[in-house]
C-alpha positions as CSV (number, residue, x, y, z in Angstrom):
1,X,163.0,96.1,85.2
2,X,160.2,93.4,84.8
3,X,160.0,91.4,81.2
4,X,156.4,90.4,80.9
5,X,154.8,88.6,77.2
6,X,152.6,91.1,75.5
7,X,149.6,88.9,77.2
8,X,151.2,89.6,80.4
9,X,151.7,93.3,79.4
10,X,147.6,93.7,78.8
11,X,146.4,91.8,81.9
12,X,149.0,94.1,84.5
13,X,148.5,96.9,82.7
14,X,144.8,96.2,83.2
15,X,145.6,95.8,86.9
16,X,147.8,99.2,87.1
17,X,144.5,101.0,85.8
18,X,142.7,100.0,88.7
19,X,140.1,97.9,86.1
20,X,137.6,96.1,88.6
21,X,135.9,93.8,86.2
22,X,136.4,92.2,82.2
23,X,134.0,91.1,80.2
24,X,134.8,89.4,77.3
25,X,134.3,85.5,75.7
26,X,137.4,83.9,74.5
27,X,138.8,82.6,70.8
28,X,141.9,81.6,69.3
29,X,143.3,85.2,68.3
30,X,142.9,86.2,72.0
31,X,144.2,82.6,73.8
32,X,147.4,84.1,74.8
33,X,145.9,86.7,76.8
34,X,143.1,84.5,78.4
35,X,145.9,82.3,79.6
36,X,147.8,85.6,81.2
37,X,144.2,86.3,82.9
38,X,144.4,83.0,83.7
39,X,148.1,83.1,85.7
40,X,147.4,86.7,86.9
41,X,144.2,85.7,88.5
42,X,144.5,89.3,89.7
43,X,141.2,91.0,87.2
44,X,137.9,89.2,87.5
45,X,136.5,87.9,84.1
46,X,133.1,87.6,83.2
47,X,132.3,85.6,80.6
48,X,129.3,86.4,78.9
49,X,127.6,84.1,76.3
50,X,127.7,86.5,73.6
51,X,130.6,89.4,72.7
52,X,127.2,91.7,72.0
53,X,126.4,91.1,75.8
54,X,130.1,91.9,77.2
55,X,130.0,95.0,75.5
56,X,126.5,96.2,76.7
57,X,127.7,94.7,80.5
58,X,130.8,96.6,80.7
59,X,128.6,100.0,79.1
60,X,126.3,99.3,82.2
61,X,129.0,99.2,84.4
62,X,130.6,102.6,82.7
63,X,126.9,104.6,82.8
64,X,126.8,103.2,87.0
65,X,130.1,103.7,88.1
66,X,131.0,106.5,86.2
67,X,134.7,104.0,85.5
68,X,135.9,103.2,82.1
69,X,134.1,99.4,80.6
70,X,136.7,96.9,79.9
71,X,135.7,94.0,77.0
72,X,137.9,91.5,75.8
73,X,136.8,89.6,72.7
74,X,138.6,87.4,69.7
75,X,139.0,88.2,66.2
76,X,136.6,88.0,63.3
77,X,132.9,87.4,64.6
78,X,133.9,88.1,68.2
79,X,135.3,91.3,67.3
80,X,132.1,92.0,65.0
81,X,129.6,91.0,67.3
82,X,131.5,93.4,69.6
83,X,130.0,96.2,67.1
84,X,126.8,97.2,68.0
85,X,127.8,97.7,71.8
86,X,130.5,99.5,70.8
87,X,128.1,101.8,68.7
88,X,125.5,101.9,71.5
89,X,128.6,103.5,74.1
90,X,129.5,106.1,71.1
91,X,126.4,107.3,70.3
92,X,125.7,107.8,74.2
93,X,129.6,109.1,75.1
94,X,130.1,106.0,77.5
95,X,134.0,105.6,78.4
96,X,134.9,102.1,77.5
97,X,138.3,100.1,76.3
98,X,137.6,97.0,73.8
99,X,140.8,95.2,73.6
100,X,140.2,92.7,70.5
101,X,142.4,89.9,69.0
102,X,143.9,89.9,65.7
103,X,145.5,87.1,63.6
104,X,149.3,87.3,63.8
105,X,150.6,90.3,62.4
106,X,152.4,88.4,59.2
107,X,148.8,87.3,57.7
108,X,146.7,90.6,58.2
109,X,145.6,91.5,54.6
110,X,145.9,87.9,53.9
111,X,142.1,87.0,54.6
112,X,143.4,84.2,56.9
113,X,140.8,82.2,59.3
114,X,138.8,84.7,61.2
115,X,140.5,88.0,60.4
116,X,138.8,91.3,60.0
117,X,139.9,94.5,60.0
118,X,138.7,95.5,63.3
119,X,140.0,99.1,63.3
120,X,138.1,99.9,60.5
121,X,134.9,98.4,61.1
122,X,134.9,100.5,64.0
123,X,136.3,103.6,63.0
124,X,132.8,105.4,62.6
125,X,131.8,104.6,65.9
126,X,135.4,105.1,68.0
127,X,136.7,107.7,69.9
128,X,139.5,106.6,68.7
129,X,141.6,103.0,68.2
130,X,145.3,101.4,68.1
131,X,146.6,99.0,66.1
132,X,149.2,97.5,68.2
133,X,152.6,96.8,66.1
134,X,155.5,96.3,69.1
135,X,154.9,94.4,71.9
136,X,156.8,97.1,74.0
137,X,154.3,98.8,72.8
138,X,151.5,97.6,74.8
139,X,151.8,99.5,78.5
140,X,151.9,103.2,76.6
141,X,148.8,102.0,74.3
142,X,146.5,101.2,77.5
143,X,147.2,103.8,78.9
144,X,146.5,106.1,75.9
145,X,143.4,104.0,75.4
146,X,141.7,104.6,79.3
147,X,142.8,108.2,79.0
148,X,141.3,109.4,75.5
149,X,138.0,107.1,76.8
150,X,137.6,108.9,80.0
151,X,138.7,112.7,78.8
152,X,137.0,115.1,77.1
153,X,133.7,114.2,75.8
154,X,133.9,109.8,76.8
155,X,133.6,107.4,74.3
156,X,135.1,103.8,72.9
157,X,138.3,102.5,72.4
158,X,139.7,100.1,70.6
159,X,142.6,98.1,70.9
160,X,143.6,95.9,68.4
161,X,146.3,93.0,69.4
162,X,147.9,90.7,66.9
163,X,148.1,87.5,68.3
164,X,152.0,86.8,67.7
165,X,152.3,90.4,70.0
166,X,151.4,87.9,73.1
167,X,153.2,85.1,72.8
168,X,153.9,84.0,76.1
169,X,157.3,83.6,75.0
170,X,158.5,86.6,73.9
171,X,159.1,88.7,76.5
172,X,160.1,92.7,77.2
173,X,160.1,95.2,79.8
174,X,157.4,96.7,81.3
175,X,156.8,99.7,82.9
176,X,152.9,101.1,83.2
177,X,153.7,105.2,82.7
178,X,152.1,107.5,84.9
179,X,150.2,109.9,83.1
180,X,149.7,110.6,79.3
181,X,150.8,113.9,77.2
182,X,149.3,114.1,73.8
183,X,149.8,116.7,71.7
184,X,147.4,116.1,69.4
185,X,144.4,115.2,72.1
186,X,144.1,118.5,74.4
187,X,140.5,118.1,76.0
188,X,139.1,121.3,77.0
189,X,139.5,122.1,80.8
190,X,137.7,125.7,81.2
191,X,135.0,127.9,79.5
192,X,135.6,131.2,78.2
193,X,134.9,133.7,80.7
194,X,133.1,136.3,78.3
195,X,130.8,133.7,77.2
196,X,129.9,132.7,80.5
197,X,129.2,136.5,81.7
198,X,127.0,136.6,78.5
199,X,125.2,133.6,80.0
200,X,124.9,134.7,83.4
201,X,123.6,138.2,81.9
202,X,121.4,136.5,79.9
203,X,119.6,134.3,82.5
204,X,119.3,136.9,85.1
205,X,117.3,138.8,82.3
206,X,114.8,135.9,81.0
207,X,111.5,136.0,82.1
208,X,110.5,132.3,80.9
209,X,113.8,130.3,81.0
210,X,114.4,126.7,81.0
211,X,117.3,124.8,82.4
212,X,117.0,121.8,79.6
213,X,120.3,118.9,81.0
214,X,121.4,115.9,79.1
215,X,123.3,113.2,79.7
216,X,126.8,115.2,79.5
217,X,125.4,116.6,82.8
218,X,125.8,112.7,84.5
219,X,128.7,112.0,82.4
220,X,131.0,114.9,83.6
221,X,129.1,114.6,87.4
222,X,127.5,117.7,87.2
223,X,124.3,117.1,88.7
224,X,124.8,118.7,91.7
225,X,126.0,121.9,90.8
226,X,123.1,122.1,88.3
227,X,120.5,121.2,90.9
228,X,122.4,124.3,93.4
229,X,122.4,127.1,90.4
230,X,117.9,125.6,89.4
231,X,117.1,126.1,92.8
232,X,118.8,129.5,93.7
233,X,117.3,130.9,90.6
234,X,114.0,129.1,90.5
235,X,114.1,127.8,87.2
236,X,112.3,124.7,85.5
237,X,114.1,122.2,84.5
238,X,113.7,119.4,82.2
239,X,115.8,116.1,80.9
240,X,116.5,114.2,78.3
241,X,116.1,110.4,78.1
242,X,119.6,110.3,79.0
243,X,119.8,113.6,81.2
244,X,117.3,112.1,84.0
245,X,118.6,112.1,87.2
246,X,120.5,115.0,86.6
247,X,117.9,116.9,88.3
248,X,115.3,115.2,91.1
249,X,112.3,113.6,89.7
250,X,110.5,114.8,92.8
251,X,111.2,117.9,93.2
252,X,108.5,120.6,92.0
253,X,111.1,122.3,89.4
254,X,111.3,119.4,87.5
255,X,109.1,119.1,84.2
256,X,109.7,116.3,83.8
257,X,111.2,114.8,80.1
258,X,110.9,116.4,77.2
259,X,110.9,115.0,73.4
260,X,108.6,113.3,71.3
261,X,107.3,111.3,74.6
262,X,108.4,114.0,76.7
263,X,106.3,115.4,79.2
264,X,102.8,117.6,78.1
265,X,104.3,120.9,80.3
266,X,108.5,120.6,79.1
267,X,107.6,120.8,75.5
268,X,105.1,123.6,75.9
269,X,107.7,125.6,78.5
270,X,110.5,124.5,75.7
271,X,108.2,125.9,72.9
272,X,107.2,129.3,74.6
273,X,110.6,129.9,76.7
274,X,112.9,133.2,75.7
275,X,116.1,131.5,77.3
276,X,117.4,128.4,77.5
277,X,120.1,126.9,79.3
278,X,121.2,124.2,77.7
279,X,123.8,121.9,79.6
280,X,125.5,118.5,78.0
281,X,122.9,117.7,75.3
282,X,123.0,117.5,71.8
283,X,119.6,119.3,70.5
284,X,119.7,115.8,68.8
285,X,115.9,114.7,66.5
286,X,114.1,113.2,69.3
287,X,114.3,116.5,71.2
288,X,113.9,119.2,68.9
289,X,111.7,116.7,66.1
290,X,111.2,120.0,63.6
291,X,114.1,122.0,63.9
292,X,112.8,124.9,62.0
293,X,109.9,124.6,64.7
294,X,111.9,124.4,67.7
295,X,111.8,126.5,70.2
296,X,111.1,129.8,67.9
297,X,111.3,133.1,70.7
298,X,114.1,131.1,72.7
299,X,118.1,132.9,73.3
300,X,120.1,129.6,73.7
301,X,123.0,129.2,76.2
302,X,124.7,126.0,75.0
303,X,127.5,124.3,77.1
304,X,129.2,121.1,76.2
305,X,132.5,119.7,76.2
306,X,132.5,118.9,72.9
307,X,132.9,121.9,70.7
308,X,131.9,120.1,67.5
309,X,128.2,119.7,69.3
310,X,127.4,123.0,69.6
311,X,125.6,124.4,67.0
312,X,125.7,121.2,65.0
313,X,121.8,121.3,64.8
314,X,120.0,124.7,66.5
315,X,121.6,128.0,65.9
316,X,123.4,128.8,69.5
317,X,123.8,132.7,70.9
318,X,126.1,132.1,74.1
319,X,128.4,129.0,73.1
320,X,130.5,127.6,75.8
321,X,132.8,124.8,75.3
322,X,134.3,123.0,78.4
323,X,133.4,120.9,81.1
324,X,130.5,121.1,82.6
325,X,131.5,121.2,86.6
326,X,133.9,124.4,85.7
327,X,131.3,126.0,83.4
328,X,128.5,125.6,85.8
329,X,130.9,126.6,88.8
330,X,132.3,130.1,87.0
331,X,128.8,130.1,85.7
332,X,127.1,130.6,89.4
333,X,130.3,132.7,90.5
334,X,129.2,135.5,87.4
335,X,125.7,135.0,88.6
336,X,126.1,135.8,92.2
337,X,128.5,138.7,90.4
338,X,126.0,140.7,88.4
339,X,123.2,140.3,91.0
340,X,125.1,142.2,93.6
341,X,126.6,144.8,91.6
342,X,123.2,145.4,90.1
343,X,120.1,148.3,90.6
344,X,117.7,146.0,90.0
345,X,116.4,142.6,91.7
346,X,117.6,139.6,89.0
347,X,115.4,137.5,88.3
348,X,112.5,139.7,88.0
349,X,110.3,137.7,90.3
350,X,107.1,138.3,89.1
351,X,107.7,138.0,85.6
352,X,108.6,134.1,86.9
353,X,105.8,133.7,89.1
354,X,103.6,134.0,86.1
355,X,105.9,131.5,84.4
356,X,105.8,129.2,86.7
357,X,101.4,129.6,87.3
358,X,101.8,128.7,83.2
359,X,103.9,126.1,83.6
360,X,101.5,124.7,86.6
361,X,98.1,125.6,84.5
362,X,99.8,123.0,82.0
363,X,101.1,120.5,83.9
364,X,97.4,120.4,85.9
365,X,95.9,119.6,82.6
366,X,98.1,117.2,80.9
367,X,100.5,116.2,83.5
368,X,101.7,112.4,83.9
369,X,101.7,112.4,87.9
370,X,97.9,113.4,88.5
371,X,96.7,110.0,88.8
372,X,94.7,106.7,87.0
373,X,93.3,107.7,83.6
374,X,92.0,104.2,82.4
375,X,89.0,103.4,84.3
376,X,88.6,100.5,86.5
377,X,89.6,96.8,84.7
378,X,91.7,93.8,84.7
379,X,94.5,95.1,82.1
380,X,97.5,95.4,83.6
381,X,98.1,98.6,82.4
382,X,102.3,99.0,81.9
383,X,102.6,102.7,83.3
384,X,101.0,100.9,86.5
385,X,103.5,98.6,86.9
386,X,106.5,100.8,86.5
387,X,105.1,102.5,89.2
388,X,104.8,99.9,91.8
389,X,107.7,99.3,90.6
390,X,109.4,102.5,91.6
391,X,107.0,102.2,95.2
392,X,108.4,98.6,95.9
393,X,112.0,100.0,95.3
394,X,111.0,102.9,97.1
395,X,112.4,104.7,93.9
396,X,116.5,104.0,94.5
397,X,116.7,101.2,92.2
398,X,119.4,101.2,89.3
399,X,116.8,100.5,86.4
400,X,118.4,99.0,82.9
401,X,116.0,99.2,79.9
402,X,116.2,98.0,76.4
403,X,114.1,99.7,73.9
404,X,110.7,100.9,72.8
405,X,107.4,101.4,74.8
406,X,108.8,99.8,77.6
407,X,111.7,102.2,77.9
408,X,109.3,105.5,77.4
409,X,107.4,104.1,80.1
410,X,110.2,103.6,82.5
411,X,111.5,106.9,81.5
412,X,108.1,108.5,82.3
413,X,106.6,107.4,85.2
414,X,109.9,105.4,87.5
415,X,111.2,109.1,88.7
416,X,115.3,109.2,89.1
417,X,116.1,111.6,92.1
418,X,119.4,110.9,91.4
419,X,122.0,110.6,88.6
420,X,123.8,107.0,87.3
421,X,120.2,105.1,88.0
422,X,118.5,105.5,84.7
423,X,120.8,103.2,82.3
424,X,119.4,102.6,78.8
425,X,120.5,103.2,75.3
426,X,119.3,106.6,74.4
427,X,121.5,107.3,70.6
428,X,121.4,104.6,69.3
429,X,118.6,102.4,70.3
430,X,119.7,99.1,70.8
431,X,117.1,96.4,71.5
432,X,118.7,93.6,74.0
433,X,120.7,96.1,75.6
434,X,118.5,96.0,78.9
435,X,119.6,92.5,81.0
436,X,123.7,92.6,80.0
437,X,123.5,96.3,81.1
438,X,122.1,95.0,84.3
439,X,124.7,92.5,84.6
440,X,127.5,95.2,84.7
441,X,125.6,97.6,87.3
442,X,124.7,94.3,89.5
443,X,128.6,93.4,89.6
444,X,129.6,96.8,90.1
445,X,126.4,97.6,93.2
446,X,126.3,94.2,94.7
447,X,124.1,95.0,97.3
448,X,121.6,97.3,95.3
449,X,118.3,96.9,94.0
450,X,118.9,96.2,90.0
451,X,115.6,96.1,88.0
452,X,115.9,95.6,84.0
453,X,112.7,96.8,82.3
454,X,112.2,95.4,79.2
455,X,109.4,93.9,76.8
456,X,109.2,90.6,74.8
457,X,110.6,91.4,72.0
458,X,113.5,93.3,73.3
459,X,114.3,90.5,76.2
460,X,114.7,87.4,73.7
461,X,117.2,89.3,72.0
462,X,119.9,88.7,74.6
463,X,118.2,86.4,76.4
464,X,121.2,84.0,76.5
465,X,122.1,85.5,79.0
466,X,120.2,84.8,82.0
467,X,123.2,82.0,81.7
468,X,125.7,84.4,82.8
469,X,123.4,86.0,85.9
470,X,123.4,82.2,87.1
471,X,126.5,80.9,86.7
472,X,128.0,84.8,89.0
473,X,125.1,84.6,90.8
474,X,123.6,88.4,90.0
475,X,120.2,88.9,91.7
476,X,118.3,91.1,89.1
477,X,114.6,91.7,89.1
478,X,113.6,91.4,85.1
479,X,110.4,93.5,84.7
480,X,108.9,91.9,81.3
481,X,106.1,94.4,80.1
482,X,104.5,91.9,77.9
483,X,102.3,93.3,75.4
484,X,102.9,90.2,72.4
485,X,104.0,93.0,70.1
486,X,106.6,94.9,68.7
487,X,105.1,97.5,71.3
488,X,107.0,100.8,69.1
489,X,106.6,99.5,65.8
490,X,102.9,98.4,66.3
491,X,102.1,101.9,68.1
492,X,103.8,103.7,65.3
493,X,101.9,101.6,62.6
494,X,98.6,102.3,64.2
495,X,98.9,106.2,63.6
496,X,100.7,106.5,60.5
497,X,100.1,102.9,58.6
498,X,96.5,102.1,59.0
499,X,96.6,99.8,61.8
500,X,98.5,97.3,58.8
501,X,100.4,95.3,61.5
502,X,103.5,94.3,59.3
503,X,105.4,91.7,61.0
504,X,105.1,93.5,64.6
505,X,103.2,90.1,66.5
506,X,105.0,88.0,68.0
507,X,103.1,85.1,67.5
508,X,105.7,82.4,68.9
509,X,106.3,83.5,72.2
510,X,107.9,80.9,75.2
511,X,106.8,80.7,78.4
512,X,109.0,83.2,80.1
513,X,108.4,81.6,83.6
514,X,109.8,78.2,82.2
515,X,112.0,80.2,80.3
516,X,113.8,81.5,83.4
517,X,113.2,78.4,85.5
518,X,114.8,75.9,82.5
519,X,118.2,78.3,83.6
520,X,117.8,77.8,87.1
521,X,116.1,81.1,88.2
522,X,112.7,82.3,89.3
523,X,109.3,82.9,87.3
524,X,106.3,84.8,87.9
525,X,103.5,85.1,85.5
526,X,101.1,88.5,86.4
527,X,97.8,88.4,84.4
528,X,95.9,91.4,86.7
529,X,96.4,94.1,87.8
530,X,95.3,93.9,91.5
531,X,98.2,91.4,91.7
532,X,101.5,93.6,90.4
533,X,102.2,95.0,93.8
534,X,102.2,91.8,95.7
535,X,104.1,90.1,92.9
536,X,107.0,92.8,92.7
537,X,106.8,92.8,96.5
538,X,107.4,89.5,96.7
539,X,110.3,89.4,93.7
540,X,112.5,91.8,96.0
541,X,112.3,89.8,98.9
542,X,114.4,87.2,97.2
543,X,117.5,88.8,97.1
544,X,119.5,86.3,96.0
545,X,117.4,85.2,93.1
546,X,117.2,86.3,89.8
547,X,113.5,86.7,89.6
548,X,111.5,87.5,85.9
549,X,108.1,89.1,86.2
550,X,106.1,88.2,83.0
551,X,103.6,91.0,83.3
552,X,100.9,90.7,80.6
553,X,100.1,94.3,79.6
554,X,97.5,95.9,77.9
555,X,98.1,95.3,73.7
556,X,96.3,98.6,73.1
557,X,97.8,100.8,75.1
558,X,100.2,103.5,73.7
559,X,103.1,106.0,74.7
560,X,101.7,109.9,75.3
561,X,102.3,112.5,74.4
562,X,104.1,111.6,71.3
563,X,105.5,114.6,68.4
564,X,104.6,113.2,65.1
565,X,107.3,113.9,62.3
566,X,107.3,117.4,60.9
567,X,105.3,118.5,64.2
568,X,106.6,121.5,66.7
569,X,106.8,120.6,70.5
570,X,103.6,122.4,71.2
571,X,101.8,119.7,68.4
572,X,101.7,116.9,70.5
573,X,99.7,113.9,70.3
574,X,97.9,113.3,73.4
575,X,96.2,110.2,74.6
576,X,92.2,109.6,74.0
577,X,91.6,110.2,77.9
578,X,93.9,113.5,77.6
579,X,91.8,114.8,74.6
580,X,88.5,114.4,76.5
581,X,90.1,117.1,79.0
582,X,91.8,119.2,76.9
């Protein structure tokens, strides 16, 4: 049998896995391992230019690919500035392995240079973590580490490595084992079949349903199978932030997303349904805002792998814990079952005709799609350029955001026909997420279109590394909606804090076209609006450059609809323009 060093162990083991890509930045508690990556030269390494970034990359990667991130970082501050990416992939369920170094196991506790206690910093926002103790150890832990990420509902791991566990000269047999039995981790594999007859019962019998899908839909690659069971039954459906592209933006079922910017007709269908399907989402504050408001008539059919989600927040009638492919395949079986054996024609058809002419009646009135609502000027309005931005990508681009109006925007008006092409930070939020995000979908889709959305104030926040794009090469069109504001925090102070602006300008802006020429890649500045098609044309013919489109956007303009706090889903805030109609 082969003796490997524990560095050795982590780097084949790594290999074994089938892990394409590590992103990670080196220091002194990790050395020994970057010198077995090093030897190996078997795993590609990026190195990022911040541990924040690695973890975002390898989360864009996960949320793309649908494969496990890898992120390797030191001890101390590279293991804490590993934190907030690690919280973004937790909050969203992303499958990802962080292996972090440790001091040497004799001075943990001993507050020696650069030590913190990594495994519980993290514990709030982990799937679940390992403190390596033996060397020997190693194989079983990476293995346990990949397979409680990528089961179940995903999430984080974390591996933590004391350094004397990889001395290069200390060395012990290795074998990678072939699968993993837990006792105490049993994911659930299957619904239960009277729940999902209850369902099926249920939705053959609603007269306004709604199919509502979140991201647990893309995560356990359901999207197809929901798409099959909308269309045979001719039900609306509507996303979350992370749920789009679950179901085709395009296609006339769609609602669109709903929420506090959700879209005018999928919170009134939400408000005044009497079923709802809802399939890998978590009924989480952005969604239901007021929950003693949500949804009041509705019978709720709530399927998610996690059975601690269910019922955490609304009251559920048909609970269904399990995956979504096998729910949603028994799910169609039972449905295909009851309409045969029954008297009647399921769904009663006209009852959702006049559904849908409700749903249509509200969607020609306050709808997103029906054209420009701003008059004629120079602005460069930002909902404008996200769509020329989906025209000049003819809508298949893989579209990173970070976070605020920018993100809304993208969400609304780019249309996802299909899943794993929407990749933002939808739990928790994270401003700079957007360009190291792209990074990891770029390296994993070489040869597709990679667009990161993002505003000012978001960008600057990880704007270190446009470094790593040049020194690997990465060809990603950076869509900079450029408003010189806090875009989210302004909007939100206009309504509810008098227009008192508190530290929401950005009043010391750079040049952004320098900015990305002074690290070697391309600039364009866009001050009108008749130019944003030519100038997005003319980013995507250079595809080999990183390109940055500063587009300078209107500062007035807002996100509509919007649910104000304490509001139902049918209280919406609509835009000046939408008011005049209504």
């Amino acid at each position: 049998m082969e003796q490997l060093s524990g560095g050795d162990m982590i780097v084949r083991a790594l290999e074994d896995e089938g892990v394409e890509y590590i992103f990670g930045y080196p220091g002194g508690a990790a050395l020994h391992i970057y010198d077995s990556i090093f030897k190996a030269n078997s795993v590609p390494h990026i190195l990022v230019r911040h541990e924040q970034a690695a973890t975002h990359a390898a989360d864009g990667y996960a949320r793309a690919t649908g494969k496990p991130g890898v992120v390797l970082v030191t001890s101390g501050p590279g293991a804490t500035n590993a934190i907030t990416g690690i919280a973004t992939a937790y909050m969203d369920s992303i499958p990802m392995v962080v292996i972090s170094g440790q001091v040497q196991s004799h001075l943990i506790g001993e507050d020696a240079f650069q030590e913190t206690d990594m495994v519980g910093i993290s514990r709030p926002i982990v799937k679940h973590s390992f403190m390596v103790q033996r060397t020997e150890d190693i194989p079983s832990i990476i293995k346990k580490a990949f397979y409680i990420a990528t089961t179940g509902r995903p999430g984080p791991v974390v591996v933590d490595v004391p350094k004397d566990l990889t001395h290069p000269e200390h060395k012990f047999d290795y074998e990678y084992p072939e699968s993993v039995s837990m006792r105490s981790y049993q994911p659930s594999t299957k619904g239960h079949s009277g729940q999902v007859r209850k369902a099926a019962r249920l939705l053959l019998n609603a007269k306004r349903p709604v199919i509502y899908a979140g991201g647990g839909v893309i995560q356990g690659e359901g999207s197809e199978l929901l798409t099959q069971l909308a269309r045979k039954l001719n039900y609306p459906v509507t996303n979350t932030l992370m749920g789009l592209g679950a179901y085709p933006a395009t296609d006339r079922q769609f609602l669109g997303m709903l929420g506090m910017h959700g879209f005018y007709e999928a919170n009134m269908a939400m408000h005044h349904s009497d079923v709802i399907l809802a399939v890998g989402a978590r009924f989480d504050d952005r969604v239901t805002n007021t929950v003693s408001k949500f949804c009041p008539g509705a019978k709720i059919i709530h399927i998610d792998v996690d059975p601690a989600s269910i019922a955490k927040i609304v009251p559920v009638d048909v609970p269904i814990v399990g995956p979504v492919t096998t729910v949603l395949k028994d799910l169609d079986a039972q449905i295909d079952q009851q309409q045969a054996s029954s008297e009647r024609t399921m769904p009663d058809a006209e009852a959702i005709a006049d559904w849908w002419s409700q749903i249509d009646n509200w969607r020609a009135a306050h709808g997103l799609w029906h054209g420009r609502r701003y008059g004629e000027s120079d602005f460069i309005m930002p909902q404008d350029a996200i769509r020329a931005l989906y025209d000049a990508t003819n809508g298949n681009a893989y579209v990173t955001s970070d976070v605020g109006q920018h993100q809304m925007w993208a969400a609304q008006f780019y249309g996802f026909d299909k899943p794993r092409r929407w990749i933002n930070s939808g739990g928790l939020g994270t401003m700079g997420f957007g360009l190291p995000a792209a990074m990891g979908v770029q390296l994993a889709f070489p040869d597709e279109k990679v667009a990161c959305v993002t505003g000012e104030a978001s960008f600057v926040m990880c704007v270190q590394e446009l470094s790593t794009c040049l020194q690997y090469g990465l060809p990603i069109k950076i869509i900079n909606l450029n408003n010189r504001y806090m875009g989210m925090v302004r909007q939100w102070q206009e309504f509810f804090y008098d227009r008192r602006y508190s530290h929401s300008y950005m009043d010391a802006l750079p040049d952004f076209v320098k900015l990305a020429e002074s690290f070697g890649h391309i600039g364009i500045r866009v001050e009108k609006s008749g130019d944003v098609r030519g100038a997005l044309e003319e980013a995507f013919l250079r595809q080999d450059r990183l390109v940055l489109l500063d587009f300078v956007t209107d500062q007035t303009e807002n996100v509509y609809p919007m649910i104000a706090a304490g509001k139902g889903q049918h209280e919406m805030h609509l835009s000046p323009q939408d008011r005049e109609l209504a």
